[in-house]
Backbone as XML, in Angstrom:
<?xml version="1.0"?>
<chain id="A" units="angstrom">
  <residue number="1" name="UNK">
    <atom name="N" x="27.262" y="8.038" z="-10.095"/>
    <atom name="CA" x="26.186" y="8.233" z="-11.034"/>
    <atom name="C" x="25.548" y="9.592" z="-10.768"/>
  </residue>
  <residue number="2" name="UNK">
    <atom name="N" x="24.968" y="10.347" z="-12.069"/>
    <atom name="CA" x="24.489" y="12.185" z="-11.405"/>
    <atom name="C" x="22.754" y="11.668" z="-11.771"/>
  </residue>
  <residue number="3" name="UNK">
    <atom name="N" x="22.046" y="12.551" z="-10.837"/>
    <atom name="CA" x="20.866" y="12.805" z="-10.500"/>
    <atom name="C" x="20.324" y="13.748" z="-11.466"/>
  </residue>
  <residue number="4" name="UNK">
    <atom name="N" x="19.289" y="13.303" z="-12.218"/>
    <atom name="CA" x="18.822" y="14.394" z="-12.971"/>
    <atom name="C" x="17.639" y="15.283" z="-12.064"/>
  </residue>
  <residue number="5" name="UNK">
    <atom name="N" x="17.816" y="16.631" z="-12.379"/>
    <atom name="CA" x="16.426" y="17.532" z="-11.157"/>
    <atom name="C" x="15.104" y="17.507" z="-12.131"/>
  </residue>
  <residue number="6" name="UNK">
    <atom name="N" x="14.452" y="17.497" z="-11.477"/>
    <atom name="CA" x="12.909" y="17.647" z="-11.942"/>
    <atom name="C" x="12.674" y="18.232" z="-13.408"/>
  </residue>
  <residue number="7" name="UNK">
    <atom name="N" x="12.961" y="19.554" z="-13.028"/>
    <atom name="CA" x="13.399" y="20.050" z="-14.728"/>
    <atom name="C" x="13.515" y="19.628" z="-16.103"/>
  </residue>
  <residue number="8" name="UNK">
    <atom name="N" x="14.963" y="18.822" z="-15.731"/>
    <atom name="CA" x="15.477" y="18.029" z="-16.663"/>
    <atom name="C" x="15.053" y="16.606" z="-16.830"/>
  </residue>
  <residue number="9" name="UNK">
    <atom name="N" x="14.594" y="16.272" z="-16.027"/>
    <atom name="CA" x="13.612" y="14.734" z="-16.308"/>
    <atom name="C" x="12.471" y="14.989" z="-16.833"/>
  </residue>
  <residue number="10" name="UNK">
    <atom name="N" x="11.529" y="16.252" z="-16.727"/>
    <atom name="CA" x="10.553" y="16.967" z="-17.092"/>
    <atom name="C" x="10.460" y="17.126" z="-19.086"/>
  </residue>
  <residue number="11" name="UNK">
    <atom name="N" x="12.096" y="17.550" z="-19.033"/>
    <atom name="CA" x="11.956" y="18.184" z="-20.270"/>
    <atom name="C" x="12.828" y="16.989" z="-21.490"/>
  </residue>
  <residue number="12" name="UNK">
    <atom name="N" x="13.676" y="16.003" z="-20.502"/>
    <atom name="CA" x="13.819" y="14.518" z="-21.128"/>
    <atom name="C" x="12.944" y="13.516" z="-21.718"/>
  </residue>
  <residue number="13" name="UNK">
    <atom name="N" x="11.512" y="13.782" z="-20.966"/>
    <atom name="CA" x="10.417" y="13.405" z="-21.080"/>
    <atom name="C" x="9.597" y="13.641" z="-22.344"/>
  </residue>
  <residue number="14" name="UNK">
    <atom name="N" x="9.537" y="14.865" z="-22.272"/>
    <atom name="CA" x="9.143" y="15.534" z="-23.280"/>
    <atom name="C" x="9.745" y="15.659" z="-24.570"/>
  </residue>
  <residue number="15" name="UNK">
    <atom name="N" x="10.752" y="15.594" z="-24.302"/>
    <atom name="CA" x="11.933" y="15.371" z="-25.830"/>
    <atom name="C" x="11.650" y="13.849" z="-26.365"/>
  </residue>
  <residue number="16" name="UNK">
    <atom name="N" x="11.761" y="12.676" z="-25.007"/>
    <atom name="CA" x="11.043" y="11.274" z="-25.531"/>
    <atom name="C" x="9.708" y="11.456" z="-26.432"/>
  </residue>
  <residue number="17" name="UNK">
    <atom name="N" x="8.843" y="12.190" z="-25.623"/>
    <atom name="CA" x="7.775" y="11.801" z="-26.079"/>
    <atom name="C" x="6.650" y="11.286" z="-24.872"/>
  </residue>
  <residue number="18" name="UNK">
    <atom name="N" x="7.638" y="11.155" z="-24.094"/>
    <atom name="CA" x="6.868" y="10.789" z="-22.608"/>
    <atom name="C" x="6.155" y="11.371" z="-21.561"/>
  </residue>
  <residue number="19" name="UNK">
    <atom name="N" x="5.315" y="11.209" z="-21.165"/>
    <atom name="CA" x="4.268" y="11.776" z="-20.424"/>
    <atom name="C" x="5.420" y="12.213" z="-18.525"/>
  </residue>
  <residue number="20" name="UNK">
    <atom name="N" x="5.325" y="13.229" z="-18.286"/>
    <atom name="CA" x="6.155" y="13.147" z="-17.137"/>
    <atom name="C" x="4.480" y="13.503" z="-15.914"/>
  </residue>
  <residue number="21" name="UNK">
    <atom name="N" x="4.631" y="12.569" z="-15.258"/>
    <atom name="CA" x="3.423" y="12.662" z="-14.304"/>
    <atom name="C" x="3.764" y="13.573" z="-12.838"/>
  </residue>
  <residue number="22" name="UNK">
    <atom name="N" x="3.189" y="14.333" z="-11.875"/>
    <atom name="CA" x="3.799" y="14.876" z="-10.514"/>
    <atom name="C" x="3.827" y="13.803" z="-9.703"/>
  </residue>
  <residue number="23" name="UNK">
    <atom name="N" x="3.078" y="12.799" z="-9.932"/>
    <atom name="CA" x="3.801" y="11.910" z="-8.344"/>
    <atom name="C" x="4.869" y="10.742" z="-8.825"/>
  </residue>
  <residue number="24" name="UNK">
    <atom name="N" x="5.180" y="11.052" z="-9.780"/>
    <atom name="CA" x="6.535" y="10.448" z="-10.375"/>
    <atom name="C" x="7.638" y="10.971" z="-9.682"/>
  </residue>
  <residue number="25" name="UNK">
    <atom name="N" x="7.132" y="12.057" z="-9.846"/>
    <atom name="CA" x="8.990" y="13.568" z="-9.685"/>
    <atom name="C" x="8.833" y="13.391" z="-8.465"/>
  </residue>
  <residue number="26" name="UNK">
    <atom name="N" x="9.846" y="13.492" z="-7.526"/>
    <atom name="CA" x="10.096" y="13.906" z="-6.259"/>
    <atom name="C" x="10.209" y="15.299" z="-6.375"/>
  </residue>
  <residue number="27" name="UNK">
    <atom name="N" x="9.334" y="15.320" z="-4.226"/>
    <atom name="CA" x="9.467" y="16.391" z="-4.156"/>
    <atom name="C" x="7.860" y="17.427" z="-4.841"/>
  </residue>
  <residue number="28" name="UNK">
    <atom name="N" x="6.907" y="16.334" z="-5.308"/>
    <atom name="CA" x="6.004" y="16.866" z="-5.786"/>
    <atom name="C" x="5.311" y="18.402" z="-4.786"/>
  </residue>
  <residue number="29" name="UNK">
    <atom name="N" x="5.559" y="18.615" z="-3.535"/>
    <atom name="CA" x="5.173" y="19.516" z="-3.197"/>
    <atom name="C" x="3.802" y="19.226" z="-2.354"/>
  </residue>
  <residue number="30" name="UNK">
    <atom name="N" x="3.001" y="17.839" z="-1.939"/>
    <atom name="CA" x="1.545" y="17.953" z="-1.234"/>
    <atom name="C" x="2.105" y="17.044" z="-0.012"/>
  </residue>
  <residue number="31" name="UNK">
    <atom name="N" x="1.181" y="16.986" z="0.832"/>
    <atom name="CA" x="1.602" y="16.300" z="2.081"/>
    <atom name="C" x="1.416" y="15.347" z="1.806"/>
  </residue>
  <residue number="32" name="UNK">
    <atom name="N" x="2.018" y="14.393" z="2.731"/>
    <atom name="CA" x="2.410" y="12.617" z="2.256"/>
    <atom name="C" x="0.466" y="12.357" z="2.522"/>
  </residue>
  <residue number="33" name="UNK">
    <atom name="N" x="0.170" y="11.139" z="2.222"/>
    <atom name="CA" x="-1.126" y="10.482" z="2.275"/>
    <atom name="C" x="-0.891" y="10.079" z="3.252"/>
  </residue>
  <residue number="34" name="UNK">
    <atom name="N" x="-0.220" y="9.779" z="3.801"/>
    <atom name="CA" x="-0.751" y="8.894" z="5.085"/>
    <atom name="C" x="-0.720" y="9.950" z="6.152"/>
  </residue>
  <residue number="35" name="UNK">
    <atom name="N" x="-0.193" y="11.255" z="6.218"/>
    <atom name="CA" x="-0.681" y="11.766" z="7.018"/>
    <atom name="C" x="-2.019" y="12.679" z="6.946"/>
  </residue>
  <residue number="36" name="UNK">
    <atom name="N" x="-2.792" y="12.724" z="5.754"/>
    <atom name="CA" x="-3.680" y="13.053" z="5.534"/>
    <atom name="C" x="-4.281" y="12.309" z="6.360"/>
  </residue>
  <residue number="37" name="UNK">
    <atom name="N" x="-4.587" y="10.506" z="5.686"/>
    <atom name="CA" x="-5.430" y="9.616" z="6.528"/>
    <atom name="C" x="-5.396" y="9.658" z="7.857"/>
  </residue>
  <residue number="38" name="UNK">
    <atom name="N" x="-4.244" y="10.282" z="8.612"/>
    <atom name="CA" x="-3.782" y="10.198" z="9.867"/>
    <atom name="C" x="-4.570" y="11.289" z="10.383"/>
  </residue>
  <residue number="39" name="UNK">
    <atom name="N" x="-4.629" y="12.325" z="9.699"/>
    <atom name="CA" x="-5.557" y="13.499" z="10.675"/>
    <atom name="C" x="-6.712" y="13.297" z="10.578"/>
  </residue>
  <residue number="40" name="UNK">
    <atom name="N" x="-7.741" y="12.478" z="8.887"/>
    <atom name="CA" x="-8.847" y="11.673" z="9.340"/>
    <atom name="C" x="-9.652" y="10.838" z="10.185"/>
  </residue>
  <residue number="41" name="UNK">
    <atom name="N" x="-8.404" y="10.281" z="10.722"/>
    <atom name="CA" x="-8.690" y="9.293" z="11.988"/>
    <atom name="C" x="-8.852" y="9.938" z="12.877"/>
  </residue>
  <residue number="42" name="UNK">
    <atom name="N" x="-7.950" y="11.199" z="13.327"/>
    <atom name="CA" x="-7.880" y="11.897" z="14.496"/>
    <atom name="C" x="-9.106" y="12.479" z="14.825"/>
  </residue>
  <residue number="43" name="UNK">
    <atom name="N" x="-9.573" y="13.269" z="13.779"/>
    <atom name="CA" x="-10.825" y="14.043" z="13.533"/>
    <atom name="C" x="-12.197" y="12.911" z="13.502"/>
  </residue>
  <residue number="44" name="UNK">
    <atom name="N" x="-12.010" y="11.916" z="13.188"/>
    <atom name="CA" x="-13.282" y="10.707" z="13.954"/>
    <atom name="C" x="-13.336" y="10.299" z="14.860"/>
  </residue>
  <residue number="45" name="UNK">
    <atom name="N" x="-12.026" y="9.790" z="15.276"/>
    <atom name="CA" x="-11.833" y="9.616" z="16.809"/>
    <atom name="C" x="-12.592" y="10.542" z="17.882"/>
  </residue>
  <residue number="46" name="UNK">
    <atom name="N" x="-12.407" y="11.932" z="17.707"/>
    <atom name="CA" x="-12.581" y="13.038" z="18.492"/>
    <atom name="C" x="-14.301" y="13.078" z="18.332"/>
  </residue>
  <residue number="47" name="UNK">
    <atom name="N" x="-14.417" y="12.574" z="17.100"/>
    <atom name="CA" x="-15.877" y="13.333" z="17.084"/>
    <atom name="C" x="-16.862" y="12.209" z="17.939"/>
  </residue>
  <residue number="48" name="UNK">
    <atom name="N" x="-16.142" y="11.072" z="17.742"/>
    <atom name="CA" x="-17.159" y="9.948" z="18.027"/>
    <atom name="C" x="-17.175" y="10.146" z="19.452"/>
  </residue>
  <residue number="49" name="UNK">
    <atom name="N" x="-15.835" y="10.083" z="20.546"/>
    <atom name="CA" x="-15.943" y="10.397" z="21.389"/>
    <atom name="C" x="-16.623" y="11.613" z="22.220"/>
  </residue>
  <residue number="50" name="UNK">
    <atom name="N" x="-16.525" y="12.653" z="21.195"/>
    <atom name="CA" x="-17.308" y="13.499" z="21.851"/>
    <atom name="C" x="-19.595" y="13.250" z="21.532"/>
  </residue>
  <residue number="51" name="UNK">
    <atom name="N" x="-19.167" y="12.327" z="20.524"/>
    <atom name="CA" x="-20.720" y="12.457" z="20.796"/>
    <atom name="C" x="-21.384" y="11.226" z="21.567"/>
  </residue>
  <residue number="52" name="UNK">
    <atom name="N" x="-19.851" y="9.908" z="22.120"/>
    <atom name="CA" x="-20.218" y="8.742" z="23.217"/>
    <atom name="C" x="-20.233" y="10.585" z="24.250"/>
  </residue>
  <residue number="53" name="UNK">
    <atom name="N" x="-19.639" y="11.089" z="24.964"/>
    <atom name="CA" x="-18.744" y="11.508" z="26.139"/>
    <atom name="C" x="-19.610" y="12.573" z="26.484"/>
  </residue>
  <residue number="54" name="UNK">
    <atom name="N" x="-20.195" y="13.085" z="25.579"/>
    <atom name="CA" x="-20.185" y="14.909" z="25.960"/>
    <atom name="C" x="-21.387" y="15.300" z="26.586"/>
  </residue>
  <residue number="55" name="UNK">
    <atom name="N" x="-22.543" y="14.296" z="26.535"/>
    <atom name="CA" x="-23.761" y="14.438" z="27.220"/>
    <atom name="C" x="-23.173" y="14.203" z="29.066"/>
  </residue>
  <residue number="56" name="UNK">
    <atom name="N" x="-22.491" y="13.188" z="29.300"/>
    <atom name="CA" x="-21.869" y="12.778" z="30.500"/>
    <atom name="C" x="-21.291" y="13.881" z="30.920"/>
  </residue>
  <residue number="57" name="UNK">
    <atom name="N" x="-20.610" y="14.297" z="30.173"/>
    <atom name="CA" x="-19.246" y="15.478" z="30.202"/>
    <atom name="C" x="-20.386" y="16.532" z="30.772"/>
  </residue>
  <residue number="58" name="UNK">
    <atom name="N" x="-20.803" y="16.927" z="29.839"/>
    <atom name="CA" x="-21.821" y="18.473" z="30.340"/>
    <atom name="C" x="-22.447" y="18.745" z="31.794"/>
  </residue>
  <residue number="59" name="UNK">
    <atom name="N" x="-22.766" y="17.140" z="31.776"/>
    <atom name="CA" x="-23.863" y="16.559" z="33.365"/>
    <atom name="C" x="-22.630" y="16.742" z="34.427"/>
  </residue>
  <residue number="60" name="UNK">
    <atom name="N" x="-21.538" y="16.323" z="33.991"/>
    <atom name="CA" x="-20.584" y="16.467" z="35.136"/>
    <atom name="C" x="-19.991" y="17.534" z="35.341"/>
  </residue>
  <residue number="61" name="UNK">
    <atom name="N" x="-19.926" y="18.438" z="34.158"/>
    <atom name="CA" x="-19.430" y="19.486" z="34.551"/>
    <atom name="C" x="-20.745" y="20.582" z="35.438"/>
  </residue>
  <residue number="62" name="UNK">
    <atom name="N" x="-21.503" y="20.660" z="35.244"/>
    <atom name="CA" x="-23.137" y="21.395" z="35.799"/>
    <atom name="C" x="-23.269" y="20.946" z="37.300"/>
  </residue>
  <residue number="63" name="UNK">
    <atom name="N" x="-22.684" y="19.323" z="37.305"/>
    <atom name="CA" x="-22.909" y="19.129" z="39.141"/>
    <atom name="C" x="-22.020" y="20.090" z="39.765"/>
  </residue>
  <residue number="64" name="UNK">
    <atom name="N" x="-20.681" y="19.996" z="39.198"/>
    <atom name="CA" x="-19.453" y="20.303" z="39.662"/>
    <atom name="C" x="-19.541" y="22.310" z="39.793"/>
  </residue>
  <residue number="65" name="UNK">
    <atom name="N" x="-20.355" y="22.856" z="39.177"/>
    <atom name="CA" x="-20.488" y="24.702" z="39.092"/>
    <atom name="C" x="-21.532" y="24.207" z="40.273"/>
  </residue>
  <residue number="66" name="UNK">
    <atom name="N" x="-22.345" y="23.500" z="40.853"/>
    <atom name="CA" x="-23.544" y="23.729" z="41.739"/>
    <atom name="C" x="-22.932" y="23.911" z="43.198"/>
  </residue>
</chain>
């Protein structure tokens, strides 16, 4: 069976009458979602910890220069 490319499903579409959408087509070109959500988490993770950690953190690092 042949693969039609973006293009031509694009412009099949359009000859239908049919709406051709980008997250239909492969290959749309943006980073997957879940690694979006994935660097969201990362970036809360970090923050929360640093605002449990960083008062401790500072105190320990200040004994440790004395």
């Amino acid at each position: 069976m042949f693969r039609l490319t973006s293009e031509q499903q694009g412009s099949l579409a359009r000859h239908r009458g049919e709406r051709s959408y980008p997250s239909e087509r492969e290959g749309s070109g943006g980073p997957p979602v879940g690694l979006l959500i994935a660097g969201v988490v990362v970036i809360g993770l970090g923050v929360a910890a640093w605002s449990y950690l960083g008062p401790d953190l500072r105190r320990y690092l200040k004994i440790q220069s004395m």
